[in-house]
C-alpha positions in Angstrom: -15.9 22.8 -18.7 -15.8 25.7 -16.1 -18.8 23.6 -14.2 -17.0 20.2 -14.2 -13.9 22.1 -13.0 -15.9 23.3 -9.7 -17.8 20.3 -9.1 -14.3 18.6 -9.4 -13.2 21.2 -7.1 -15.7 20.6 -4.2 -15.7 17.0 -4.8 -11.4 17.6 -3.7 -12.4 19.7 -0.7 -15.2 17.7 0.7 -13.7 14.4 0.4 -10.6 16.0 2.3 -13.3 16.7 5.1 -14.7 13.7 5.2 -11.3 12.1 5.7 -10.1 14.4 8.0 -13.8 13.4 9.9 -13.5 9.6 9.3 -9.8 8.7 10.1 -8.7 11.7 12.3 -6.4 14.2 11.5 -3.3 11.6 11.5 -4.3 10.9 7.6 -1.2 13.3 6.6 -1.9 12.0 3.1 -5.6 14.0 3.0 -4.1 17.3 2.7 -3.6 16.4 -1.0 -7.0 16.4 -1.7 -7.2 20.1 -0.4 -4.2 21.1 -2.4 -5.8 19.7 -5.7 -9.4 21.5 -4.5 -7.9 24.3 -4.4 -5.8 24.2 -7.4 -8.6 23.3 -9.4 -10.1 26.7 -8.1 -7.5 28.7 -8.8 -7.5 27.4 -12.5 -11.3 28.1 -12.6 -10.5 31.7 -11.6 -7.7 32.1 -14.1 -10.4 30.7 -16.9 -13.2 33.1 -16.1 -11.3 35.9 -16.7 -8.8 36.9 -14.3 -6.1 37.0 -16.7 -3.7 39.9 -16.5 -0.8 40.4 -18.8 1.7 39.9 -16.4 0.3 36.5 -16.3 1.0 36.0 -20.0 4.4 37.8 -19.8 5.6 35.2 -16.9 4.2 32.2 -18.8 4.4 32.7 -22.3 3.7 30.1 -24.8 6.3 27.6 -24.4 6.1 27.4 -20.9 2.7 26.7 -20.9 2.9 23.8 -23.9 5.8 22.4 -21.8 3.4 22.5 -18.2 0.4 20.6 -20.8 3.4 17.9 -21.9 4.5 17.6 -18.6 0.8 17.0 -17.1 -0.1 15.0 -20.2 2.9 12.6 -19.5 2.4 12.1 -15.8 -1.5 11.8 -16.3 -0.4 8.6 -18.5 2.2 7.3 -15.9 -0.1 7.5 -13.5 -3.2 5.8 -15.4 -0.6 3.1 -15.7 0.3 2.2 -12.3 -3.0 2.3 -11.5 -3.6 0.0 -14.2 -1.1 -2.1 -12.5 -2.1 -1.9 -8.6 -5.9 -2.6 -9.7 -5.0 -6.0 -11.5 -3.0 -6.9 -8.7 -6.0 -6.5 -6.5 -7.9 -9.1 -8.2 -5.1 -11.6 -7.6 -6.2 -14.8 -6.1 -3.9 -17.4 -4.1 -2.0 -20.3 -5.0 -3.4 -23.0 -2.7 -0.3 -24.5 -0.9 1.8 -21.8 -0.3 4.8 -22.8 2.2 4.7 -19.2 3.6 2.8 -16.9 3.7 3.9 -13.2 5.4 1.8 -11.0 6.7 2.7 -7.3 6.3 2.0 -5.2 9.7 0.0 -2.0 10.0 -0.5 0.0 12.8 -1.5 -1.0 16.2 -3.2 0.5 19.0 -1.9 0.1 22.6 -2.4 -4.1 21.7 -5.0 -3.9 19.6 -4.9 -4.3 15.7 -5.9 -2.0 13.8 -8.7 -2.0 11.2 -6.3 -2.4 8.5 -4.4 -5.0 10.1 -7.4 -6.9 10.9 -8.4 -7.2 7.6 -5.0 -8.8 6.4 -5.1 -11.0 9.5 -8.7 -12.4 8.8 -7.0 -13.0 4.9 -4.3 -14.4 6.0 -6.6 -16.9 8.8 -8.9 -17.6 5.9 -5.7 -19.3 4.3 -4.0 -20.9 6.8 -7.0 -22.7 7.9 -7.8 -23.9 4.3 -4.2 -24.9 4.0 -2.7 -26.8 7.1 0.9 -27.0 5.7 1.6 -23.2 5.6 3.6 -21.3 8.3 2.8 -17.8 8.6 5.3 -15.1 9.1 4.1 -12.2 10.8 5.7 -8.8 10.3 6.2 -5.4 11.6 8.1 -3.8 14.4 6.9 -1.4 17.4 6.2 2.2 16.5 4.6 5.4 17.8 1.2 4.8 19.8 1.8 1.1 20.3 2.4 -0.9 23.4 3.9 -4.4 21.3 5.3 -4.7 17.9 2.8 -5.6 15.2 4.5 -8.4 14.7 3.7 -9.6 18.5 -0.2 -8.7 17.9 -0.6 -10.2 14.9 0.7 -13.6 16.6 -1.6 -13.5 19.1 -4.4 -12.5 16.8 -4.1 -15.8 14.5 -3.3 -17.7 17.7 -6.6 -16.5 19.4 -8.5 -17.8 15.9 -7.0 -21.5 16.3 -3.5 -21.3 14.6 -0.4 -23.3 16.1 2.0 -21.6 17.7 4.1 -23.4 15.7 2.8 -22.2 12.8 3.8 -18.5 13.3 7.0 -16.8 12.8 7.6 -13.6 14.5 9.5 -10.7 12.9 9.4 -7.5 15.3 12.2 -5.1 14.2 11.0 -3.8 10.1 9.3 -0.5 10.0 8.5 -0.6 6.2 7.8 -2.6 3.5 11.3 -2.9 2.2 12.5 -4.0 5.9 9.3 -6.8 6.2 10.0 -8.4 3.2 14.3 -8.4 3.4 14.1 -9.3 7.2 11.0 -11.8 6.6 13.4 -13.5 4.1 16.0 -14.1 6.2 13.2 -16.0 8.6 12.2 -17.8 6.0 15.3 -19.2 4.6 16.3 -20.5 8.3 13.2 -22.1 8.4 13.5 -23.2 5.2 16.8 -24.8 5.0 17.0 -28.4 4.8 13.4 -29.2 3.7 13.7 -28.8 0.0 13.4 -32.3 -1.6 16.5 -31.0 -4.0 19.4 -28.4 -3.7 18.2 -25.2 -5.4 14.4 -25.3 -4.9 13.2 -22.3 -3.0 9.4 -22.1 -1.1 6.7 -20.3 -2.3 5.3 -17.4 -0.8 2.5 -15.1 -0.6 2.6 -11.9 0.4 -0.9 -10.8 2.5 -1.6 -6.9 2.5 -4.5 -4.7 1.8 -5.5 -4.7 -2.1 -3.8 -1.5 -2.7 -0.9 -2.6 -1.5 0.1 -5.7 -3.5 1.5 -4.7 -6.3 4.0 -2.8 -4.7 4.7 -5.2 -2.1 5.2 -8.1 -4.7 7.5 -5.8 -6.8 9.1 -4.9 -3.6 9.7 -8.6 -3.2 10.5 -9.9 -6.5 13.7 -6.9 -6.0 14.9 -8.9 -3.0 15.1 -12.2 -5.2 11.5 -13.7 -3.3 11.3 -16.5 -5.8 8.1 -18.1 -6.2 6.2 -14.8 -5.0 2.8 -13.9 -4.8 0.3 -11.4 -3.4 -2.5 -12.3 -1.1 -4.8 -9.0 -1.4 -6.8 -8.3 2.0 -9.9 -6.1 1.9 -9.3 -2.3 2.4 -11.4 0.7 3.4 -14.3 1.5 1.2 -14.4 5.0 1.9 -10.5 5.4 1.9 -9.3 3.7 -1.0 -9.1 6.4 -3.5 -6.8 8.0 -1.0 -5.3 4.8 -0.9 -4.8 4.4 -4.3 -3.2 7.7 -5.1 -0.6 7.6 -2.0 0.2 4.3 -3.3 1.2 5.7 -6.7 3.3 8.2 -5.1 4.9 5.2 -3.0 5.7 3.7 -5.9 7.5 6.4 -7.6 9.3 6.5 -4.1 10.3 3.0 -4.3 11.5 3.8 -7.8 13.7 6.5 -7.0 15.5 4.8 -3.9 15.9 1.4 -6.0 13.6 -1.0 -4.2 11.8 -1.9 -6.9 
């Protein structure tokens, strides 16, 4: 036990490095692999004997079973959302979407990102295969970049062959909430008057890395999306389990403030 807890330990630590190595040292998110690396060496200390009364006086027995139930519980919640976000990664699109949007991610100067390349290639891939779909492209203009995402992303899908006409530009959300709401409300102009019958909404899918779709969709299905769908984009190899632990954390966020 005492050698899986080290090797657990280092693992922690050295997978902090490499992500403080690989995607700088703007990866805030990374310092929790240090904190859990370290906590897992503390507890391997405490089990090899440095156990002092006054540690058994401050934590006697009922504060310890209720730490175990409390760890024991979130260790559940936690295998369940991952549960969740992992099926949603293996989602596949409906063909003949009427929109599909196209969550931003961070650009640099007027460059997309990594990230937001791989959602744009996704979200290419299916507008070429399906003529009849607009795009809506989403994401406003933050630190380090020179345009909106939303304004890089157009000319992204425009450089690969896609109508202009084909693109709808939102460039004021900063989160995932605000892209989806405000992508709506795009959507809905656009919309109006081409349903065949009063009451018949379009159908949308929602392009985002893999990790991301559950939440996004949930996010969505909150702001009465009907007809909603996730589109998942490849993510970061190296990255995702730090992906798909900050995404449970962003969940329970979203939770909390009542987005989804």
């Amino acid at each position: 036990m005492d050698l899986l807890i080290v090797l657990c330990a280092v693992a922690c630590i050295l997978y902090f490095a490499g992500i403080f190595v690989y995607a700088g040292p703007g990866s805030t998110f990374a310092w929790f692999w240090l904190f859990v690396g370290l906590l897992l060496l503390a507890w391997f200390l405490y089990r090899r004997g440095v156990k002092h009364k006054i540690i058994h006086f401050l934590f006697p027995l009922w504060i310890k079973v209720s730490i175990l139930t409390t760890l024991i519980l979130g260790a559940a919640v936690f295998v369940l959302a991952e549960i969740l976000i992992c099926s949603s990664m293996l989602s596949r699109p409906s063909p003949g979407l009427d929109y599909i949007v196209v969550l931003g991610a961070q650009v640099k100067g007027e460059q997309v990102s990594n990230s937001l390349k791989k959602r744009l290639d996704t979200a290419l891939e299916y507008l070429l295969e399906n003529e009849e779909t607009v795009a809506v492209v989403s994401g406003g203009q933050g630190p380090g970049e020179d345009i909106t995402e939303a304004e890089a992303m157009r000319r992204y899908l425009m450089e690969h062959g896609i109508e202009k006409t084909r693109i709808i530009k939102e460039a004021f959300s900063t989160n995932t909430q605000e892209n989806l709401n405000f992508s709506k409300a795009y959507i809905l102009l656009n919309w109006s008057g081409k349903a065949e019958e009063e009451g018949v909404m379009p159908k949308v899918g929602i392009v985002t890395n893999n990790f991301h779709v559950y939440r996004a969709v949930a996010v969505a299905e909150k702001l009465n999306f009907d007809n909603v769908e996730g589109i998942p984009a490849p993510s970061d190899n190296f990255l995702l389990a730090n992906q798909m632990v900050r995404e449970f954390f962003a969940l329970v966020k979203e939770k909390i403030v009542g987005n989804i």
